[in-house]
DOTI-384003 format. One record per residue (C-alpha): x, y, z; residue number from 1; residue in one letter. Coordinates in Angstrom, 1 decimal, m for minus. Last residue first. Layout:
<nodes>
NODE/c1/c2/c3/n/res
NODE/X/Y/Z/NUM/A
...
</nodes>
This chain:
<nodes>
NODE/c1/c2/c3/n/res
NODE/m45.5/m6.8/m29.0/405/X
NODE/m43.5/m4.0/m31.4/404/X
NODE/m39.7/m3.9/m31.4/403/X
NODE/m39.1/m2.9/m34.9/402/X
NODE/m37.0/m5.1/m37.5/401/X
NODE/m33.1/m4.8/m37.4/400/X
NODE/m32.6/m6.4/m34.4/399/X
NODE/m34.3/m9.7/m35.5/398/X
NODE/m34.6/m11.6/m32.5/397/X
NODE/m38.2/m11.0/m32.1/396/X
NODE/m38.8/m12.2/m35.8/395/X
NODE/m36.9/m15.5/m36.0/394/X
NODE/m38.7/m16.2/m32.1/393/X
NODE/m41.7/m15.2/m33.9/392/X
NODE/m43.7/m14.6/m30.6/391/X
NODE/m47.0/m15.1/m28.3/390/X
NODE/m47.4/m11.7/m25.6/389/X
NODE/m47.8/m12.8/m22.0/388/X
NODE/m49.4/m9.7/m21.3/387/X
NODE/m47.4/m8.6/m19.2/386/X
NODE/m44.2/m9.9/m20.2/385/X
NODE/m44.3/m8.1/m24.3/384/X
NODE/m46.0/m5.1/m22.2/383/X
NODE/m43.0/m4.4/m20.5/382/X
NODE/m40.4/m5.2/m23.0/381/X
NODE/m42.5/m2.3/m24.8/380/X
NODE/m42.1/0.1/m22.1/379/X
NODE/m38.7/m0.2/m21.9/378/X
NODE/m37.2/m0.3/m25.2/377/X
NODE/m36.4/3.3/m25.6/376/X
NODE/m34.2/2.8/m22.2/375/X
NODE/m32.3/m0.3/m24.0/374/X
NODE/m29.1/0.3/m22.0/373/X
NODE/m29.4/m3.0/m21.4/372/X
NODE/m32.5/m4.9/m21.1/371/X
NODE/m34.3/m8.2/m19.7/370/X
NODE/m37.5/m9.9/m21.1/369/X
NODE/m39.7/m12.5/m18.8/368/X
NODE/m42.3/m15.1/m19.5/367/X
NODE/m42.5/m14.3/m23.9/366/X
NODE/m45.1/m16.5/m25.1/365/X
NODE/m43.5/m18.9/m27.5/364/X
NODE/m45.2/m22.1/m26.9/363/X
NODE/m43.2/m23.9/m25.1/362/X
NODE/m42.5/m20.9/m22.6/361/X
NODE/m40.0/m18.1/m24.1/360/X
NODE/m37.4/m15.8/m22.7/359/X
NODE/m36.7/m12.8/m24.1/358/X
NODE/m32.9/m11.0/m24.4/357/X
NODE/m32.2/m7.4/m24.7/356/X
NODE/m29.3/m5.6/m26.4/355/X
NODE/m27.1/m1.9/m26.0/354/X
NODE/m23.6/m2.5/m25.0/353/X
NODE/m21.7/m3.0/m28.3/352/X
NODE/m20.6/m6.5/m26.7/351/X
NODE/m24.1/m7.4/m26.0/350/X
NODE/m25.1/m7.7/m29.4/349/X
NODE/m28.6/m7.1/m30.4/348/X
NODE/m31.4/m9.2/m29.7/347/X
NODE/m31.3/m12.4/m27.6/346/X
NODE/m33.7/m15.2/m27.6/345/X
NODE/m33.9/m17.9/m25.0/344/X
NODE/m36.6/m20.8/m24.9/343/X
NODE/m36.9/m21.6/m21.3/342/X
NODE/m36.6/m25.0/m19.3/341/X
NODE/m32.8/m24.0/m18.1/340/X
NODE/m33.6/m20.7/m18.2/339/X
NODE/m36.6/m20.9/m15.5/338/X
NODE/m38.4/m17.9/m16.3/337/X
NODE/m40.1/m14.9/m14.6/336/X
NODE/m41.0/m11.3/m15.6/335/X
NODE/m39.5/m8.4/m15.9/334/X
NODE/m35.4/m7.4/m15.8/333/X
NODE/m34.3/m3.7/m16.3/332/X
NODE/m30.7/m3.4/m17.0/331/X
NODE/m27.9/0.3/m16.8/330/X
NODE/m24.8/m0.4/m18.0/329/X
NODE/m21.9/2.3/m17.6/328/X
NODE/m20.7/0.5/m14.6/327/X
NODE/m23.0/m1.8/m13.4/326/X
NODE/m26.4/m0.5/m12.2/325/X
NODE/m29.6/m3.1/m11.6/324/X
NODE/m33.1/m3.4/m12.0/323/X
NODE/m36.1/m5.7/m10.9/322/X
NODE/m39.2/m6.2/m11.6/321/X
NODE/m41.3/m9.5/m10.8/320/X
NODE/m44.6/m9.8/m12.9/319/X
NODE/m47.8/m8.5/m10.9/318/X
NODE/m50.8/m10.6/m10.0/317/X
NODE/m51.9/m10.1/m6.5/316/X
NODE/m55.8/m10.1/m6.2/315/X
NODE/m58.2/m7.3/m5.1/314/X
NODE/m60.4/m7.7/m2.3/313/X
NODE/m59.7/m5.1/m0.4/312/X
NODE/m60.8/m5.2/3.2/311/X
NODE/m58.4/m2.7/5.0/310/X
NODE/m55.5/m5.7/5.5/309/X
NODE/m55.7/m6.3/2.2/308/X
NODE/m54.9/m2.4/1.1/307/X
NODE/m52.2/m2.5/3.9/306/X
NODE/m50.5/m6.0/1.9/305/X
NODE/m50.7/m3.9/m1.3/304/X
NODE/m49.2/m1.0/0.3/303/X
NODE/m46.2/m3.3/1.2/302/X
NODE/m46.2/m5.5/m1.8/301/X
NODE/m45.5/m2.9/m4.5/300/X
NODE/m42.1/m1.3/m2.6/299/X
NODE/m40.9/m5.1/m1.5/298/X
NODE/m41.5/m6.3/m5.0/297/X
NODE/m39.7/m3.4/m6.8/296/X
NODE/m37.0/m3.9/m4.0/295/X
NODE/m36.4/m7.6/m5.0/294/X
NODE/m36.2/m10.9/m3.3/293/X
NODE/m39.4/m12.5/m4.5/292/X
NODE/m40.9/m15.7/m3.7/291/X
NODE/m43.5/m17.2/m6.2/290/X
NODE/m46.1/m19.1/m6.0/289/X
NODE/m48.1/m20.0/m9.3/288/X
NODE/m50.1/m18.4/m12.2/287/X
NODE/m47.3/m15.9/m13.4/286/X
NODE/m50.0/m13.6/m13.5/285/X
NODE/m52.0/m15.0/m10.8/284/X
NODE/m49.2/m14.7/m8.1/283/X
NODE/m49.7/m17.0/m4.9/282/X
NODE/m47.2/m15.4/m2.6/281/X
NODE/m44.1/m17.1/m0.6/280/X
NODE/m43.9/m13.5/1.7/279/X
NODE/m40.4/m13.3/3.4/278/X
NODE/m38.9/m11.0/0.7/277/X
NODE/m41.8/m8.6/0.7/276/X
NODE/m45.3/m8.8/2.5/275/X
NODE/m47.2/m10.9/5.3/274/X
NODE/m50.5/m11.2/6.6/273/X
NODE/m52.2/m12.0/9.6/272/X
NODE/m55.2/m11.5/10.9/271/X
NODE/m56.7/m14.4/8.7/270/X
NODE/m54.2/m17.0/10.1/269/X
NODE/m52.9/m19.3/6.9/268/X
NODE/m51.6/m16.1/5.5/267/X
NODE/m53.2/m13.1/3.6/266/X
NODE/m51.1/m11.7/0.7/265/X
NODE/m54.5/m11.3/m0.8/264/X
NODE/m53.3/m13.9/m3.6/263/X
NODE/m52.6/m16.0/m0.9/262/X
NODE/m49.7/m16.1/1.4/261/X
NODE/m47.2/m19.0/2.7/260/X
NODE/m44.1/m17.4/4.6/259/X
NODE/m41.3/m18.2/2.8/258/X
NODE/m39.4/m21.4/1.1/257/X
NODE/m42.5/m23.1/2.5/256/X
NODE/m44.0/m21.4/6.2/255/X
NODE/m47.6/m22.5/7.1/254/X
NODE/m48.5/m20.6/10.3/253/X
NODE/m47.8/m22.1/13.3/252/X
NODE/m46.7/m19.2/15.6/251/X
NODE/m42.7/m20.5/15.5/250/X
NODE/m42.7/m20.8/12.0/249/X
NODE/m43.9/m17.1/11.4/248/X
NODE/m41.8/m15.5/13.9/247/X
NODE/m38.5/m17.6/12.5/246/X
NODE/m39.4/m16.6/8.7/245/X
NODE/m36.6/m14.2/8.5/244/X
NODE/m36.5/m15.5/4.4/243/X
NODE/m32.6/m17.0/3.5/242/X
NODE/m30.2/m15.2/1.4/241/X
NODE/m28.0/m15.6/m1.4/240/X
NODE/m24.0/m16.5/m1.9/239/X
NODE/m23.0/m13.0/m1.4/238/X
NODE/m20.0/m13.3/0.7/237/X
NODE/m18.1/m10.0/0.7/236/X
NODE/m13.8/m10.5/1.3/235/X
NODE/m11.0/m8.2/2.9/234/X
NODE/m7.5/m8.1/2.5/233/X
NODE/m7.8/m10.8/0.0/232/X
NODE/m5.3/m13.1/m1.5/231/X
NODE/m5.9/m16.2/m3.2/230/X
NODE/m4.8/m19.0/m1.9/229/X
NODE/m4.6/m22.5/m4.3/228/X
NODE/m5.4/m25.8/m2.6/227/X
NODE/m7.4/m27.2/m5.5/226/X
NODE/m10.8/m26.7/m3.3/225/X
NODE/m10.1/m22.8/m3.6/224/X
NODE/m8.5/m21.3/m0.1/223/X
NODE/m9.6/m17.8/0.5/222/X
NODE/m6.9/m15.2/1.5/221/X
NODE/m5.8/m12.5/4.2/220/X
NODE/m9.0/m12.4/6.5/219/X
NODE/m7.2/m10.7/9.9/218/X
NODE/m7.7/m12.3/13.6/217/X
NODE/m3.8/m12.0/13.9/216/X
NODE/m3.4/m14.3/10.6/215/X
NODE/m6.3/m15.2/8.0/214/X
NODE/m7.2/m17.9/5.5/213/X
NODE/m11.1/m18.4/4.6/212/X
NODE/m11.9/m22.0/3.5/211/X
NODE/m13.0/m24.4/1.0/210/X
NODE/m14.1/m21.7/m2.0/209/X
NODE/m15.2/m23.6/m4.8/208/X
NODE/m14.2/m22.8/m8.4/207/X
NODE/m16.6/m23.3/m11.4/206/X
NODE/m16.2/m19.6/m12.5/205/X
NODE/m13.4/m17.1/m12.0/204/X
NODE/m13.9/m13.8/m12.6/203/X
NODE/m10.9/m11.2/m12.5/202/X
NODE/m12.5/m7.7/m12.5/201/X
NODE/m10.2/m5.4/m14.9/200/X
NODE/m13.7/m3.4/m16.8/199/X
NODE/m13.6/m6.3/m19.8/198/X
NODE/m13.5/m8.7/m17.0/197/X
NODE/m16.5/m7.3/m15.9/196/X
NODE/m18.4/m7.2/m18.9/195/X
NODE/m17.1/m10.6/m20.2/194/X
NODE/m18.9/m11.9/m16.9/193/X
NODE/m22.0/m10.1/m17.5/192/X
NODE/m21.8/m11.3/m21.3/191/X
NODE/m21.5/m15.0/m19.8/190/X
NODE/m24.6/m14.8/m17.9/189/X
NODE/m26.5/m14.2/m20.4/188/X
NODE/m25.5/m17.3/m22.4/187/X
NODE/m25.1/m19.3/m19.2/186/X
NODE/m28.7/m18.6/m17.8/185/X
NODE/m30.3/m15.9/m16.9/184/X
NODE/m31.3/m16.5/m12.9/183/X
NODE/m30.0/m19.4/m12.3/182/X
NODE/m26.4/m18.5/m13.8/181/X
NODE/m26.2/m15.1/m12.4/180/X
NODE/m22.3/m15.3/m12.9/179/X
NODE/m20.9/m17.8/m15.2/178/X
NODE/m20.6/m22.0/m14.9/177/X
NODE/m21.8/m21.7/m11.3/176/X
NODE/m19.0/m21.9/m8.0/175/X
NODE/m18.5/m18.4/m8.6/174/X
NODE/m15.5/m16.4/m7.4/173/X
NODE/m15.1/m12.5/m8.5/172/X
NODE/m11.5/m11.2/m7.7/171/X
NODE/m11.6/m7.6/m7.3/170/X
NODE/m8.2/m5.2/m7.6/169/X
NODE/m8.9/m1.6/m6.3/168/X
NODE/m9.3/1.5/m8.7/167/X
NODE/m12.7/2.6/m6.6/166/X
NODE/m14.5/1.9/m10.6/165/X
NODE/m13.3/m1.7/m9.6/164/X
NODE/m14.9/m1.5/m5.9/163/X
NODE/m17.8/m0.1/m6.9/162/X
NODE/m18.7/m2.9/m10.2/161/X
NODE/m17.6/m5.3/m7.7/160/X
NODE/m20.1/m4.6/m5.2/159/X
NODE/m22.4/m4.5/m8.2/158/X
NODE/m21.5/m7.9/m9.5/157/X
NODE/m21.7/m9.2/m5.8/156/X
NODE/m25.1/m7.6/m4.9/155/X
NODE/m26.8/m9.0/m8.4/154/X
NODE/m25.5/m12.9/m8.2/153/X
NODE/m21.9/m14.0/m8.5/152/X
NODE/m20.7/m15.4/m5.5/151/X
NODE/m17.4/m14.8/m3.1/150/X
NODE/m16.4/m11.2/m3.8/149/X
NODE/m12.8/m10.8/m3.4/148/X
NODE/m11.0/m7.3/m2.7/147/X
NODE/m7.0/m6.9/m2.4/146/X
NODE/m7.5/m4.3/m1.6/145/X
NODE/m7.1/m0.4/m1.1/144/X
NODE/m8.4/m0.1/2.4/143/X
NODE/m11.0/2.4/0.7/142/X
NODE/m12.5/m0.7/m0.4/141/X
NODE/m12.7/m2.1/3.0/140/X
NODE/m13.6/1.4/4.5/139/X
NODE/m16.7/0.8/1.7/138/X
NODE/m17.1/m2.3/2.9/137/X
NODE/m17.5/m1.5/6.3/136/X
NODE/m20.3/1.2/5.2/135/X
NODE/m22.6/m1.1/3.6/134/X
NODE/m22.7/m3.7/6.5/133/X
NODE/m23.4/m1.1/8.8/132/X
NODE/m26.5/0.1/6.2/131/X
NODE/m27.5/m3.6/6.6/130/X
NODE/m27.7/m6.2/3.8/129/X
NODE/m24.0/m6.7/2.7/128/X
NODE/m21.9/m9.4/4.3/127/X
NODE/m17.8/m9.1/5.3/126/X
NODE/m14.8/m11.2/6.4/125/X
NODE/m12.5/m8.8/6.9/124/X
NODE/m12.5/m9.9/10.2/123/X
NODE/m12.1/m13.6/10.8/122/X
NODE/m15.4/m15.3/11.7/121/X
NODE/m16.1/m17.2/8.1/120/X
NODE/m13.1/m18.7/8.8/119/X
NODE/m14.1/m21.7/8.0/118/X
NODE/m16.7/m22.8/5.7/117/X
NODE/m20.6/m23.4/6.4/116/X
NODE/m21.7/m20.4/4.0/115/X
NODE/m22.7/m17.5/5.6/114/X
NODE/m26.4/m16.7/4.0/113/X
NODE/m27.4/m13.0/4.0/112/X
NODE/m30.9/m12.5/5.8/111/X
NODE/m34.5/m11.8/4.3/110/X
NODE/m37.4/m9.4/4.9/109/X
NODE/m39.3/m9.4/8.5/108/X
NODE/m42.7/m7.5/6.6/107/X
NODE/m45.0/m9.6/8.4/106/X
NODE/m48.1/m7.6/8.6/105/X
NODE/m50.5/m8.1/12.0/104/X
NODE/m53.8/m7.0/11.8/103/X
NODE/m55.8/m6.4/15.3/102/X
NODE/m52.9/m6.4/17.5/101/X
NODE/m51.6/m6.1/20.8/100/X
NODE/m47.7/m5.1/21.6/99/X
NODE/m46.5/m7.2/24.6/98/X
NODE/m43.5/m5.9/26.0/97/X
NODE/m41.0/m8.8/27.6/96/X
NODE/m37.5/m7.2/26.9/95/X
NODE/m37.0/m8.4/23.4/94/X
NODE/m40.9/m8.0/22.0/93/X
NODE/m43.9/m10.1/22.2/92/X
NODE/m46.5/m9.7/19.6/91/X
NODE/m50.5/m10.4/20.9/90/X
NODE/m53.6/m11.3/19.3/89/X
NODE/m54.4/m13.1/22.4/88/X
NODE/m54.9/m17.0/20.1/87/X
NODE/m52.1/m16.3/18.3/86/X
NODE/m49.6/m15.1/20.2/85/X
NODE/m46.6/m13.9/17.8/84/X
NODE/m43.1/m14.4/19.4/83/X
NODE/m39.7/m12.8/19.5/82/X
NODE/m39.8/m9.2/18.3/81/X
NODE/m36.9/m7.5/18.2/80/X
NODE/m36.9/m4.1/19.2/79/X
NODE/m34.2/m1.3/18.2/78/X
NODE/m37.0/1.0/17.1/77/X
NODE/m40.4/0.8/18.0/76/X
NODE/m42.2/3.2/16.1/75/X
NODE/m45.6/4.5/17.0/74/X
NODE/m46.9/6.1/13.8/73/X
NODE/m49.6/9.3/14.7/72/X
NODE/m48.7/10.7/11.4/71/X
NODE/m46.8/13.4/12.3/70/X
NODE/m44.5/11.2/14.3/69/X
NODE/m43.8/9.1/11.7/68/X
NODE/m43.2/11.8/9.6/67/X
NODE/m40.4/13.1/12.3/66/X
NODE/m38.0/10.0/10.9/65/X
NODE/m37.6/11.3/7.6/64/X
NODE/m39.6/8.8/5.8/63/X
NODE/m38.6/6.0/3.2/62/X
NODE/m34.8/6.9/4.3/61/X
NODE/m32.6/5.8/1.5/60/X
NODE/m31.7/10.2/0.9/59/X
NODE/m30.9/10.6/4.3/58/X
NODE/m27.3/9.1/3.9/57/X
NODE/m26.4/10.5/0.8/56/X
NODE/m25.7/8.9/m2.3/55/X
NODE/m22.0/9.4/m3.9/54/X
NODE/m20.3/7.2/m1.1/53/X
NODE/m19.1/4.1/m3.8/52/X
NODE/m21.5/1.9/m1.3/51/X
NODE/m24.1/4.6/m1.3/50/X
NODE/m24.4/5.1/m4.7/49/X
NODE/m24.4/0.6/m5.5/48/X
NODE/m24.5/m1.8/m3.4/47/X
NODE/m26.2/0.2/m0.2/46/X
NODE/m28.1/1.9/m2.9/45/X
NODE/m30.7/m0.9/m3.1/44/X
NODE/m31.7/m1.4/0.3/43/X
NODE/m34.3/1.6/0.9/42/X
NODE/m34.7/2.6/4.7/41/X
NODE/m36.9/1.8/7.7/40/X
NODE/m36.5/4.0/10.9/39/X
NODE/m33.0/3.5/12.6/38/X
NODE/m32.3/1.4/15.5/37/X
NODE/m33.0/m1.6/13.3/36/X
NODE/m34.7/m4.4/15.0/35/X
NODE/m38.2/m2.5/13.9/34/X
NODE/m41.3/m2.8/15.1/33/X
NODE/m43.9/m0.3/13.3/32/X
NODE/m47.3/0.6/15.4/31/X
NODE/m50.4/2.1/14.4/30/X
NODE/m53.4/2.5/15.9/29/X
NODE/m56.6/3.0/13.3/28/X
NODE/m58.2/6.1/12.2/27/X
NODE/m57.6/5.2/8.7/26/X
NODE/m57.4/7.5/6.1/25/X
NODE/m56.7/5.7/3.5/24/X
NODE/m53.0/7.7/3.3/23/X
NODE/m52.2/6.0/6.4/22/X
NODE/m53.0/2.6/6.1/21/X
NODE/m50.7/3.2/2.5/20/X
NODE/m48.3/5.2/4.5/19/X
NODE/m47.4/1.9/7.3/18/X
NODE/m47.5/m0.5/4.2/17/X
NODE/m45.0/1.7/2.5/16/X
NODE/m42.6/1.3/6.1/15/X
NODE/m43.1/m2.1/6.0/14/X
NODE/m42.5/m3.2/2.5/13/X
NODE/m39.2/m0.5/2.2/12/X
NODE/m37.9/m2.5/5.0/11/X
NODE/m37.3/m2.5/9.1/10/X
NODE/m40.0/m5.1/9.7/9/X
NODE/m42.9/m5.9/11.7/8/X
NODE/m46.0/m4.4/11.0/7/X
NODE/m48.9/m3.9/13.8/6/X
NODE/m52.2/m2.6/12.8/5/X
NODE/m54.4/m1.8/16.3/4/X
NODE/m58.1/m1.5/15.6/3/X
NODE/m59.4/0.3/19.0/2/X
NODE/m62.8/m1.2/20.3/1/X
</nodes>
């Protein structure tokens, strides 16, 4: 019998997966479902090059779209799929098509949370995870402002970071003590937010938005919880996402902040696995679950997931990677730590634009490492997470000794 692999997703995870079955050689049907009508693309530029229109618009394809041809790759484009028979080994797509399958990869990603506010309906009112979504904010920023960005995490920092290099005003609104609070901590965070301010973005932290304001259908201000308005011609949400995990949930499988995988990337059905930002995977480096919403993740996953699905038995156990562009500051984070139950350790000073910052378990292993325009430092932050490397906190943070794990 034929061995059809279907993936699902319009991702970086998906379309990898689909070259990794390919590049093995496999003789097997192929088939990508995508609700996109485009063939999968890479996210990352849609907040930063492509956003500030510098990167083009075929260079985020994975593929051009005739490689899928070439490789025998049956893309179905513009198709939703709705429900995942089990027991017949069958996807059903908008429209009633039912695609068989052999392996089944869940590559469905993650969508923008709307916070339950009003107004979130008035135009002008704008998310960022779709190349569409990309593009209307650049006409917003062309718009000339007012812009606000309502949360502080990666996508608004570097939405802001765009439309403050466009020459528009940006107001930053975070309900956390500073920006990227859960993810670095106040310290850290606070030298992102003096960055930004330093570069004409006002941030303002500890405020919560109530309500968006508009006339005529239009966004024109968001209402603080004190009753001020402040103005906006157009506003980006990003308050975090939520994994598509709707197929999975609804076809039994176990789903917990995710869909549930193993170390395989295999779920609770063993002809199914799943890859990316959806995947809740057991990790044996950082010796626990974790969910992962970054591109590095996505781009490592997907082949991973395909190698699985052929019969490897290998085991996921990679740190989380993830970068980010700001202005002149370019960041490379590894590795993963709770801040609030994390030893931290900075080296350098961020103000003169070059530093890192370690953060340690109890007993001074280093669980993640973050740098700034530290490019020499790279490979060596790398090893210091990967190997869990044990630390002189006094030492480490000692700019003027060498950085050696």
């Amino acid at each position: 019998m034929t061995t059809t692999d279907v993936i699902i997703g319009g991702g970086v995870a998906a379309a990898r997966a689909v070259a990794s079955l390919r590049e093995a050689g496999t003789s097997t049907d192929v088939v990508l479902v995508s609700d996109e009508d485009v063939a999968p693309y890479e996210r990352p530029e849609l907040s930063k090059g492509y956003l500030a229109g510098r990167t083009a618009r075929g260079a985020i394809d994975v593929h051009p779209v005739a490689w899928y041809a070439e490789h025998e790759v049956s893309l179905r484009l513009a198709r939703r799929a709705v429900a995942i028979d089990r027991r017949a080994h069958e996807v059903e797509l908008d429209g009633g098509e039912r695609v068989g399958y052999t392996r089944l990869l869940l590559a469905t990603g993650s969508t923008p949370l709307t916070p339950p506010i009003p107004g979130t309906h008035l135009d002008g009112v704008l998310l960022l995870r779709r190349i569409a979504d990309s593009e209307a904010i650049r006409a917003a920023i062309a718009g000339g402002g007012p812009l606000v960005i309502v949360g502080g995490g990666w996508i608004g920092l570097e939405v802001a970071a765009v439309a403050r290099q466009a020459g528009i005003d940006v107001t930053l609104l975070e309900s956390r003590p500073t920006p990227l609070f859960g993810v670095l901590g106040e310290q850290v965070g606070s030298a992102f937010a003096a960055l930004h301010r330093a570069h004409g973005v006002t941030v303002r932290t500890g405020v919560d938005v109530v309500a968006f304001r508009g006339s005529e259908g239009q966004v024109r201000g968001v209402e603080l919880a004190a009753g001020e308005l402040v103005e906006a011609a157009a506003v980006v949400l990003g308050v975090g996402v939520r994994p598509r995990t709707e197929l999975a949930e609804a076809a039994g499988l176990d789903v917990d902040n995710g869909v549930v995988v193993d170390a395989a990337l295999q779920t609770s059905d063993p002809a199914i696995w799943a890859a990316g930002d959806v995947a809740n995977a057991w990790n044996d480096w950082a010796g626990r679950r974790l969910r992962v919403e970054h591109f590095a993740n996505a781009t490592d996953q997907g082949p991973f997931a395909a190698r699985s699905m052929g019969g490897s038995d290998r085991r996921w156990a990679v740190p989380p990677f993830f970068w980010s562009d700001q202005y002149d500051v370019g960041l490379e984070y590894r590795g993963w730590a709770d801040p609030a139950r994390s030893r931290l350790v900075v080296r350098g000073v961020p103000e003169a634009g070059r530093w890192q910052a370690f953060w340690l378990d109890a007993d001074d292993r280093v669980t993640a490492a973050l740098h700034v325009n530290s490019w020499d430092d790279a490979d060596a932050l790398k090893r210091f997470v990967t190997e869990r490397v044990a630390v002189d906190p006094d030492a480490l943070g000692d700019a003027a000794r060498p950085l050696q794990p």
